[in-house]
N, C-alpha and C positions, 0 to 999 in steps of 0.2 A: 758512666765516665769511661773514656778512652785514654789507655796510657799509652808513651811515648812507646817504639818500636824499638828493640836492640839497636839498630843501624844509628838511628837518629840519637841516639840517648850515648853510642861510642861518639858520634862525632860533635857534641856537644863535649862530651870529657874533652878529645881531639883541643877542642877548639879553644877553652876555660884552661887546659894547661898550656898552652901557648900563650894565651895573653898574664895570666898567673906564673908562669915558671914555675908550676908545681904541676907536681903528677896526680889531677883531679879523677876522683871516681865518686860518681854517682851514684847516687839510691834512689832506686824511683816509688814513689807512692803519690797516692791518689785522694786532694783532696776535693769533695766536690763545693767545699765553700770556695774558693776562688775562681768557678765558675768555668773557669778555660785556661789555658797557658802556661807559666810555668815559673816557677820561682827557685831560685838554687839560692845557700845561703853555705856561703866558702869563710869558715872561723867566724870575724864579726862583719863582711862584708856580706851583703843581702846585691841580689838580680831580682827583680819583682818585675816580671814580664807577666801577671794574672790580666786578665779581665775584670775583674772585681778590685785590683789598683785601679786602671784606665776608668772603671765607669765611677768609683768616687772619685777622680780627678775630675771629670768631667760634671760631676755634681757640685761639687765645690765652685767650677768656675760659674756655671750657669748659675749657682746661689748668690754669688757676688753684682751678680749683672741682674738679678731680678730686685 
């Protein structure tokens, strides 16, 4: 598993307190059940950018359509 970089992980806070108007800091760890990406979860608001979202989204739809 590869974790995010210093640089990338400040301008994700950067970016999360701008649109929050709070002063977001990060904790980075590393899970490898979700496969890839990244998920931030701000009080009881959840960001679910995994791979392991996208690909049960995409199992769901395909199960409807077969």
């Amino acid at each position: 598993a590869v974790q995010m970089d210093n640089e990338k992980i400040k301008e994700l806070e950067t970016e999360l307190s701008k649109k929050y108007n709070k002063n977001v800091t990060l904790e980075n760890k590393v899970d490898k059940n979700v496969l890839g990406g990244v998920l931030v979860r701000l009080g009881n608001t959840e960001i679910d950018g995994t791979i392991r979202t996208r690909l049960n989204g995409l199992k769901n739809q395909l199960s409807q359509v077969i």
